[in-house]
Structures are given as structure tokens and as C-alpha cells.
N, C-alpha and C positions, 0 to 999 in steps of 0.2 A: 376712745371714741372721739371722733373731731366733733368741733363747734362748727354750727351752721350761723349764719348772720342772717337777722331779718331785715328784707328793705321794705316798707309801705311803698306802692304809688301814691305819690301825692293826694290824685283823687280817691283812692281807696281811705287813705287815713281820714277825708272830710264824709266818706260815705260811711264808715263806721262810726265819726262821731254825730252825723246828722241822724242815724238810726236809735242811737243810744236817747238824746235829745228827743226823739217822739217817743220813746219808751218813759224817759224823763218827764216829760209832759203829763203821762198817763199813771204812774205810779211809781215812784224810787224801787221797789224792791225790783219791779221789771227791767229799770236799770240797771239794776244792779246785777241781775240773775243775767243781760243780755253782755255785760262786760265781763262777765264771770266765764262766760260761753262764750267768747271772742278770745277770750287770753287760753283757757284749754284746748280753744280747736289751733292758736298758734302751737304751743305746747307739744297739741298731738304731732303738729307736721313737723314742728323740730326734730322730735324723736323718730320719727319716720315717713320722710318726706316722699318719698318712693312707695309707700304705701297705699297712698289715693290712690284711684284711678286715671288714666289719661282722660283728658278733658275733650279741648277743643286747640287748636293754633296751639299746637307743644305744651297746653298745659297739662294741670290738675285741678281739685275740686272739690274742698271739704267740703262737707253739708255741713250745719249746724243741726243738731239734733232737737234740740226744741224751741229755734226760732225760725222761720220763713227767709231764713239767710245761708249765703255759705258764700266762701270766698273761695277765690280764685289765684292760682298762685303756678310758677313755675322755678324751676333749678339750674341754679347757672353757677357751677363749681360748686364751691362751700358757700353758696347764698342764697336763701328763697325768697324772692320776690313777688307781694303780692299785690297782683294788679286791680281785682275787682273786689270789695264787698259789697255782694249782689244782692237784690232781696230777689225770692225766686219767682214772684209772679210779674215780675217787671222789666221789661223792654232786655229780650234776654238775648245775648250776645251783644251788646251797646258799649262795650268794654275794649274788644279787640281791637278799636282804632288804637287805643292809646297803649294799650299792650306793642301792637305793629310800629307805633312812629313814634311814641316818647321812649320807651323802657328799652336800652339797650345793654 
């Protein structure tokens, strides 16, 4: 089995630590549980990145199963790039500029 490589966008790595940080706020174990479920849904798409579903603009689309989040990610050879972690009730497709004109 080959290795995948993972790239954060830049903005996605301050929007999964800015998420974590209000969970932090609120109670460490939700912290804890919300890093916990950020590293298994990476996890998931390593092992099978083709498994999501097709998104939007060439992506895909973990959910998060028990937080109001899910990232956003796409395949480019033996590398997943993820562009967005999104929270889902929030300004929703606000991601694809930077997908379209930073991430190439």
C-alpha cells in the first residue's frame, strides 16, 4: 500500500486550531474528544481517500460524526490536501476562493 501525504491549507490548520480553542474554552475533555475526531477523520481519508463522496470544485467531504464540523479536502497524486475545516452552519462554500487561487 503506498503513503498518502497530508498538506493542511494554511487557513484550515488556524481553523481547526481556532475550533479546538472554543472547545478549550468550554471544557478540556471537548477538547480533547474534538482533536481526537480531527486526527481519526484524517486517519479515515488516509486510508481511503476516494471513499467520500465528490463534494464541490473537485473535492470531497468528511463529516465529523459528532462535531458540527467536517473538512474539506481533495487528491492530487499521493497527496491530500485539506483546504477547509468548516463548521457546517457557517458561511458554507467561503473556502473555494482559496482552494481556486492559493492551493495548487
Amino acid at each position: 500500500m503506498d503513503k498518502w501525504t497530508i498538506e493542511f491549507h494554511p487557513d484550515a490548520s488556524d481553523e481547526a486550531e481556532a475550533a479546538n480553542n472554543w472547545y478549550a474554552e468550554r471544557s478540556l475533555l471537548a477538547s480533547r474528544s474534538f482533536v481526537s475526531e480531527l486526527i481519526h477523520a484524517v486517519d479515515q481519508v488516509v486510508e481511503a481517500p476516494e471513499m467520500w463522496p465528490l463534494y464541490e470544485a473537485g473535492t470531497r467531504r468528511y463529516v465529523f460524526p459528532r462535531f458540527p464540523f467536517s473538512f474539506v479536502y481533495r487528491i492530487l497524486e499521493k497527496k491530500i490536501q485539506i483546504v477547509a475545516v468548516a463548521h457546517s452552519k457557517r458561511k458554507p462554500g467561503y473556502w473555494k476562493s482559496r482552494y481556486l487561487n492559493t492551493i495548487r
